[in-house]
N, C-alpha and C positions, 0 to 999 in steps of 0.2 A: 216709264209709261209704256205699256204694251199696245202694239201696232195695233189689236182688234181694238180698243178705246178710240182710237184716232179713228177709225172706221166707223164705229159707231154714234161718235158725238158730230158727224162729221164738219167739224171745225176747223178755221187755219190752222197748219200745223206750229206756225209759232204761238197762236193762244192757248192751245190746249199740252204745248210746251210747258207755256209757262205754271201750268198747274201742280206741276209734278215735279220743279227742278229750284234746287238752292240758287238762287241767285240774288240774295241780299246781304252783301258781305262774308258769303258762305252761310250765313246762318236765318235757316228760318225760308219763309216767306214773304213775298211785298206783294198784296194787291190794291192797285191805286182806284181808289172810290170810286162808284157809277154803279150802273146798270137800269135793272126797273123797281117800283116801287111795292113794298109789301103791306100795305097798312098806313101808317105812316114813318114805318123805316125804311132809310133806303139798304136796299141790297146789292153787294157788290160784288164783281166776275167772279171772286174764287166762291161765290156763295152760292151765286148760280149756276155753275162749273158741277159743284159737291149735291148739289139736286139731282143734276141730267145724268150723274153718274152712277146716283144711286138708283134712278129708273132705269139704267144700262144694268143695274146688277139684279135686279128687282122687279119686272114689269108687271102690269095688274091683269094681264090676260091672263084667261085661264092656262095652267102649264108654264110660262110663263117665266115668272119668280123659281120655280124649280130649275127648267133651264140654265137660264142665265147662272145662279151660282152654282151649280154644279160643272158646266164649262170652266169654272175655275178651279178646279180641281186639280192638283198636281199630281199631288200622289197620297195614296190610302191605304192605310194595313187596319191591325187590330186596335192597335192604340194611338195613333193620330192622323190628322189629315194634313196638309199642307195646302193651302190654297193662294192662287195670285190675286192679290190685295191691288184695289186701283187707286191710283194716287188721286186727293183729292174728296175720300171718304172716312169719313174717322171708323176707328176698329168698333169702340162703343160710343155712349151716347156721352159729350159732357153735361156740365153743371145747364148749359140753357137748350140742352134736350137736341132734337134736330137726329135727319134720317144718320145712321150708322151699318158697319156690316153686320152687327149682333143681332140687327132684326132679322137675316136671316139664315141665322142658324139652325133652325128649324126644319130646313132643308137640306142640311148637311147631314141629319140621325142616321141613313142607310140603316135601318131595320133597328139600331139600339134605342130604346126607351126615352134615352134625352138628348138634346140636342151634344154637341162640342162646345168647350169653353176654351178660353184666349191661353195659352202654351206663354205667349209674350208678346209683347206691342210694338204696331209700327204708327210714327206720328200720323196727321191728317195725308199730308202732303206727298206721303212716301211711298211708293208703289212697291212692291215686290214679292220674298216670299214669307206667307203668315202661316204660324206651325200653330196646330189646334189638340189639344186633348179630347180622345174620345169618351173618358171618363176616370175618375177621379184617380184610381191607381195610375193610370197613365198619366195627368196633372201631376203628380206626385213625383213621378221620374222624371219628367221632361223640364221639373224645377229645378230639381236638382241637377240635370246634364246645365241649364244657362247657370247659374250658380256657380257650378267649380269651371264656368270657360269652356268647355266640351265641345259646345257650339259656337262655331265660326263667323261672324256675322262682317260680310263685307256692304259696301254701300257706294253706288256712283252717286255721281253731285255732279251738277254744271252751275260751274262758280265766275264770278266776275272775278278778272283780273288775274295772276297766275302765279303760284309759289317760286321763288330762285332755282331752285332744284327740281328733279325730277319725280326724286322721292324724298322722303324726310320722316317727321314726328311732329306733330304740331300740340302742344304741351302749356297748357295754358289751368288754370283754374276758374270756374265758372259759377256762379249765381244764380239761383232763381230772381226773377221779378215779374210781375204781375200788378195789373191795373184794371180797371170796371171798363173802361174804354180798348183799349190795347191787348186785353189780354195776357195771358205769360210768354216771355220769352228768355233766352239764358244769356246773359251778361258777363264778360271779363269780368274778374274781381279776383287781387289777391289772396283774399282774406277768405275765398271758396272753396268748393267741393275740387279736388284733381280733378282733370279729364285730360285723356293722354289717347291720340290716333292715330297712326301711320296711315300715309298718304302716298298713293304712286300715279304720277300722269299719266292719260291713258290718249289725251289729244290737246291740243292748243288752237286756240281762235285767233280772231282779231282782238277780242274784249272778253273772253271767256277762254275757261279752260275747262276740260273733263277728268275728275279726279277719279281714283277710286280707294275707298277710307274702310281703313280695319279699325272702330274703337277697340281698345285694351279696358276701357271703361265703361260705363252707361250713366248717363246724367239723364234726366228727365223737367 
């Protein structure tokens, strides 16, 4: 989660922690029900979290929406951009719709004819950096670099409770599952997909540890 977020949402810093870090068994996120009402659903912190944020990325003044995502700007050549993705927005929109970054790509074109499309995906939850094709030939290679491994893909996480070692491999095969209430999440399961990550501690808590994770794999 990037310090200007915490500025902006200006929220405890342990709430808006908690938006943007694995802390449910390493896997995933927990947000425990509440907030305010929408209708007649209720809506819950990481929901109204993924609102304020996307008006942090997005604001309806004029100039505005430009702004904001263009500050996220890493870095830009011919053929992609790379932009800091804030935890707590989805990249596109899912299956029940709701604000995502795709709305504004639009704002990314610098002078080419269409907008950038997704290079590759970072979950809701996951703040970092998001590599974007400026246009189809570039899509084309930038598949092909994740494809053969080319690209590096590290990842912190603050996790409860703390592996034996300092570093390791955590090697496990994993499940999809999926529910109308619940959602998907990815479940142990013998009988699944490999998923193989190298993990090295980078701090230790009282109840938490700070990892940081290289998958060898990608499950979704």
């Amino acid at each position: 989660l990037h310090p200007r977020d915490l500025a902006q949402e200006q929220e405890p810093l342990g709430y808006v922690l908690g938006v943007g870090c694995v802390i449910e068994r390493g896997i995933g996120y927990h947000a425990r029900a509440g907030g305010v009402a929408r209708g007649k659903r209720r809506v819950g912190r990481a929901e109204q979290a993924t609102v304020r944020i996307a008006r942090s990325v997005g604001r309806s003044e004029p100039g505005g929406r430009v702004v904001e995502i263009r500050r996220r700007v890493l870095y830009r050549d011919a053929l992609m951009l790379v932009i800091d993705k804030p935890a707590g927005l989805a990249v596109h929109p899912g299956p029940r719709g709701g604000p995502s970054l795709e709305d504004f790509f639009g704002e990314l074109r610098f002078g080419l004819p269409r907008p950038p499309h997704l290079a590759h995906r970072l979950d809701r939850d996951t703040s970092g950096c998001l590599v974007l094709g400026r246009h189809r030939k570039a899509l084309a290679k930038l598949g092909e670099l994740f494809a053969s491994g080319a690209v590096e893909k590290v990842y912190w996480a603050v996790v409860h409770g703390a592996p034996p070692a300092d570093s390791g491999t955590v090697d496990i095969a994993l499940t999809k599952r999926s529910t109308r209430e619940r959602g998907w999440w990815m479940e142990p399961d013998p009988a699944g997909q490999s998923a193989v990550t190298d993990y090295r501690v980078r701090g230790r808590g009282a109840e938490v540890t700070w990892l940081e994770l290289r998958p060898r794999t990608g499950r979704t």
